[in-house]
KEKE-3310 file (N, C-alpha, C; in steps of 0.2 Angstrom, whole numbers, plus 5000, padded with zeros to 4 digits):
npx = (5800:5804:5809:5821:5827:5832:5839:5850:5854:5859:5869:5878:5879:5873:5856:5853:5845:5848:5853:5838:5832:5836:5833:5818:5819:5822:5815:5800:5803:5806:5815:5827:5844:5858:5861:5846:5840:5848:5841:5829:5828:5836:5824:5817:5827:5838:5851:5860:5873:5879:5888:5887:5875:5877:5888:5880:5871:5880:5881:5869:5866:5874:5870:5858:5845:5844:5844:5854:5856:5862:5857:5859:5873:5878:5878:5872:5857:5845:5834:5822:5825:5814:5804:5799:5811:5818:5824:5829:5825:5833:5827:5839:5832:5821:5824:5815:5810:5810:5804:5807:5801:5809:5805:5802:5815:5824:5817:5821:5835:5838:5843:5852:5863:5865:5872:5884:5887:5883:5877:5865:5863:5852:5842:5853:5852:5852:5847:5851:5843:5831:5814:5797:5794:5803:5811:5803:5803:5816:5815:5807)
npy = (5660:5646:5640:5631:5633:5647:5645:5639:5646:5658:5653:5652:5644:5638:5637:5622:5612:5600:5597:5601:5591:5581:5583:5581:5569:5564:5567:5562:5548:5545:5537:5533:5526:5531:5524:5522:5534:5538:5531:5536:5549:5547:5542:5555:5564:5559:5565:5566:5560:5546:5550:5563:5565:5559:5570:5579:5576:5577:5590:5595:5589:5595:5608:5606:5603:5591:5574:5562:5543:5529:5514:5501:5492:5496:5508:5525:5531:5542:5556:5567:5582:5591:5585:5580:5580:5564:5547:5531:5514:5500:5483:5470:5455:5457:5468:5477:5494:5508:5522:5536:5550:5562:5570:5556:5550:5560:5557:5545:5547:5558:5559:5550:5557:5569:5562:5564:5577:5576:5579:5572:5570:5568:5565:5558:5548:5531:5514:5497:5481:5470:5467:5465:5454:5447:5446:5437:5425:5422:5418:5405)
npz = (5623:5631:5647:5649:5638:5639:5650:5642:5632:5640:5649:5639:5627:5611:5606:5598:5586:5586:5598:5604:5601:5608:5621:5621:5619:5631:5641:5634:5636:5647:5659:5651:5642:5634:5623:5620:5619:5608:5599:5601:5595:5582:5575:5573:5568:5554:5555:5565:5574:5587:5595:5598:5604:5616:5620:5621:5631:5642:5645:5646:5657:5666:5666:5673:5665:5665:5673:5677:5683:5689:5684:5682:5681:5669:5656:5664:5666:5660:5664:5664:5673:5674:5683:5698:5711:5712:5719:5718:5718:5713:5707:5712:5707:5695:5690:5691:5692:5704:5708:5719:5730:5734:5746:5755:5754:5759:5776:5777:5777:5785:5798:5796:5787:5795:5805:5801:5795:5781:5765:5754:5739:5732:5718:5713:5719:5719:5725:5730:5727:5735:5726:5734:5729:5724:5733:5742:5735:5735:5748:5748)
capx = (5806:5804:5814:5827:5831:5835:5845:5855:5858:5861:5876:5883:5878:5868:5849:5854:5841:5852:5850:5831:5830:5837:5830:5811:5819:5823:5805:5797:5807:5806:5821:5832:5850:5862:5858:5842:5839:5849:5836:5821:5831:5835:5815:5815:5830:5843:5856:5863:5877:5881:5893:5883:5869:5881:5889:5872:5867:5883:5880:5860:5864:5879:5865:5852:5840:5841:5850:5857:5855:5865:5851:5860:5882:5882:5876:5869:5851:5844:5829:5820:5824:5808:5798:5799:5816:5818:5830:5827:5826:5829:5828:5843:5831:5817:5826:5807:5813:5804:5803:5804:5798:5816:5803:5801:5821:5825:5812:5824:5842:5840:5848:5861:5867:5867:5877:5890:5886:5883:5870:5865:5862:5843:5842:5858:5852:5851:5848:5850:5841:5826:5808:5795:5790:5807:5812:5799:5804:5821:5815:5805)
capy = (5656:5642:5638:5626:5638:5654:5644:5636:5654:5661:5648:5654:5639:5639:5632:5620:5606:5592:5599:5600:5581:5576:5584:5581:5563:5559:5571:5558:5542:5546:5533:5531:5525:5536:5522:5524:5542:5541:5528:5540:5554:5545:5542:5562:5565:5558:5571:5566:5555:5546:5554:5572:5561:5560:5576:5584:5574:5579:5597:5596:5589:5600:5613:5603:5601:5584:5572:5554:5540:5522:5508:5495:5494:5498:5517:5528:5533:5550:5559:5575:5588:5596:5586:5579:5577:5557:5544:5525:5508:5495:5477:5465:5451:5458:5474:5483:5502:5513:5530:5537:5556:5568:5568:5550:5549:5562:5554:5539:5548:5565:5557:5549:5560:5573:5564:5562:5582:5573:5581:5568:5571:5565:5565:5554:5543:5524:5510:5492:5478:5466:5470:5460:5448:5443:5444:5432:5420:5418:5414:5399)
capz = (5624:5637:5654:5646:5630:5641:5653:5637:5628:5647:5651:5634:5622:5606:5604:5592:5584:5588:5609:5608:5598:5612:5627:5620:5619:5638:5643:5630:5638:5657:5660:5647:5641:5628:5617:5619:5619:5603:5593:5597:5592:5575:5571:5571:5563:5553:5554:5574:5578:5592:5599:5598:5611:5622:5622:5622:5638:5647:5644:5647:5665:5668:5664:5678:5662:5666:5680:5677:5690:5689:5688:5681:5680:5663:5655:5666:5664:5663:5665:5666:5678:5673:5686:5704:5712:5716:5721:5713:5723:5709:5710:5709:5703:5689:5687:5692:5696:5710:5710:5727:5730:5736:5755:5757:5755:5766:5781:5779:5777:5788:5805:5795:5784:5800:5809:5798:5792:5772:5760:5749:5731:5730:5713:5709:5724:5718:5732:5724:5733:5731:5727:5739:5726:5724:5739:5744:5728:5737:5754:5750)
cpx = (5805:5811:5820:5830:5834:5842:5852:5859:5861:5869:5882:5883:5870:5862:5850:5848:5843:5848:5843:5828:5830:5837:5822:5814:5819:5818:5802:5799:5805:5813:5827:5840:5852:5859:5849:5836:5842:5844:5831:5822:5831:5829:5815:5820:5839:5851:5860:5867:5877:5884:5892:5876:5875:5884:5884:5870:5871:5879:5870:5860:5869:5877:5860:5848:5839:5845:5851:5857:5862:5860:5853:5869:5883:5880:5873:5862:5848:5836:5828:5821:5818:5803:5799:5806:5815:5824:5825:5829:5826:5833:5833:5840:5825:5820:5820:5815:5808:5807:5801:5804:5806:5813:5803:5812:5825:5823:5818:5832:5841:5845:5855:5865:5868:5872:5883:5892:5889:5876:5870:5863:5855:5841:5846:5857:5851:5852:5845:5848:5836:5818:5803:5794:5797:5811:5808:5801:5809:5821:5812:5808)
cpy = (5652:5643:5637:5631:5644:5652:5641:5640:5658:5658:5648:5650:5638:5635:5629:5616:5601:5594:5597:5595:5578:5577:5581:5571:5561:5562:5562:5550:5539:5542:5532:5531:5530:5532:5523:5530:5541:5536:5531:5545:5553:5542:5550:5564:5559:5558:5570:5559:5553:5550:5562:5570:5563:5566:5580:5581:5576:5587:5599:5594:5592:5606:5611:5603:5594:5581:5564:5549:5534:5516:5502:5498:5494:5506:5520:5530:5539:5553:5566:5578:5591:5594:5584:5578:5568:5554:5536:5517:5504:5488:5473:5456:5450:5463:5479:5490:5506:5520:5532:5545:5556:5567:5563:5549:5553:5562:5550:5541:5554:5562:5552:5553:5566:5571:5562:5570:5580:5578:5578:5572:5567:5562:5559:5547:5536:5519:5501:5487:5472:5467:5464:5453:5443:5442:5438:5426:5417:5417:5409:5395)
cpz = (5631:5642:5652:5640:5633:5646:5649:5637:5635:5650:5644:5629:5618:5609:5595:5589:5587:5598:5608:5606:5604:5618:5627:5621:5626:5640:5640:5632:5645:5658:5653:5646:5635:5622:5614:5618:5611:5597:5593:5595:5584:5572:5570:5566:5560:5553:5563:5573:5584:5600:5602:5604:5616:5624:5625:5630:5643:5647:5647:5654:5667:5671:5671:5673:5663:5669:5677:5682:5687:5692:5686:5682:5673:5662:5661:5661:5664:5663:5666:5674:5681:5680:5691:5705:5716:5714:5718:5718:5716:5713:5708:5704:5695:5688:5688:5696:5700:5712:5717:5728:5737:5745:5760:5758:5762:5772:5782:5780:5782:5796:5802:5793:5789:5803:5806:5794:5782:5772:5754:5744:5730:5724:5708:5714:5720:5723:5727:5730:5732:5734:5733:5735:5724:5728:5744:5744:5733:5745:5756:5748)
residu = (UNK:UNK:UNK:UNK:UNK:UNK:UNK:UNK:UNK:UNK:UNK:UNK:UNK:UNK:UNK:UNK:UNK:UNK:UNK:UNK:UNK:UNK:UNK:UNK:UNK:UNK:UNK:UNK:UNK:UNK:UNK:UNK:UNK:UNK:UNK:UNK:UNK:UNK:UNK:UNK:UNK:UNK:UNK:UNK:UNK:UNK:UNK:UNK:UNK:UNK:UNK:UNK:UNK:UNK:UNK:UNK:UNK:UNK:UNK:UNK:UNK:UNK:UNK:UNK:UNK:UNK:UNK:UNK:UNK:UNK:UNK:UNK:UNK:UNK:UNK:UNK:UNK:UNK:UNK:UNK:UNK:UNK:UNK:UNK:UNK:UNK:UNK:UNK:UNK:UNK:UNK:UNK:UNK:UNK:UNK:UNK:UNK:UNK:UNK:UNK:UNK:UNK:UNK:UNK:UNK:UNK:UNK:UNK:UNK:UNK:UNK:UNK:UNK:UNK:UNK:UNK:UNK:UNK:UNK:UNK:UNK:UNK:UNK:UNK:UNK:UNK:UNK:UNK:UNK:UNK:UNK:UNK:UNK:UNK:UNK:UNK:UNK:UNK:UNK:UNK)
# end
């Protein structure tokens, strides 16, 4: 029994098929939206609604099996847990996403969030802004 299956049946919820559709789906993804988790779901099976994605992906990050960020103002996007904790700079004019490593964050936020006594959410961090190449663009 894997990590993810003990801590399901351990927090008192089944190991269903529908669950592990859609866990392998956002692993298989790395970024993805509900819609989108739910179209690579539906090439595996047919038998999943909508509405059982979304359930499923509350319950999977309520869990920590997966965490959720805000890269655009529409759905949240979600991601595995399973592998580095990071926070995410995207860009307001090509939409590029950057992955920034949990230590690189905290370098840049440890003197603030002290002296405010904050503990940022690393994971859920999202910093919206412009990459260089579009940054450039709009200042010639």
């Amino acid at each position: 029994m894997t990590d993810w299956q003990t801590r399901l049946r351990a927090s008192g919820h089944r190991l269903t098929p529908q669950r592990e559709l859609v866990l392998a789906a956002v692993e298989a993804l790395g970024h993805a939206t509900p819609d989108e988790i739910y179209a690579e779901v539906r090439t595996r099976s047919e038998a999943i609604n909508l509405s059982t994605v979304y359930r499923t992906l509350e319950l999977l990050d309520e869990l920590g099996l997966i965490r959720h960020a805000h890269l655009t103002d529409r759905a949240p996007t979600y991601h595995s847990a399973a592998g580095h904790e990071h926070s995410h700079l995207v860009c307001r004019g090509c939409h590029e996403v950057i992955s920034i490593g949990r230590e690189s964050m905290e370098g840049a936020l440890t003197a603030l969030a002290g002296a405010h006594g904050f503990v940022p959410d690393y994971g859920h961090l999202t910093v919206f802004g412009s990459c260089s190449d579009c940054a450039r663009k709009a200042s010639e």
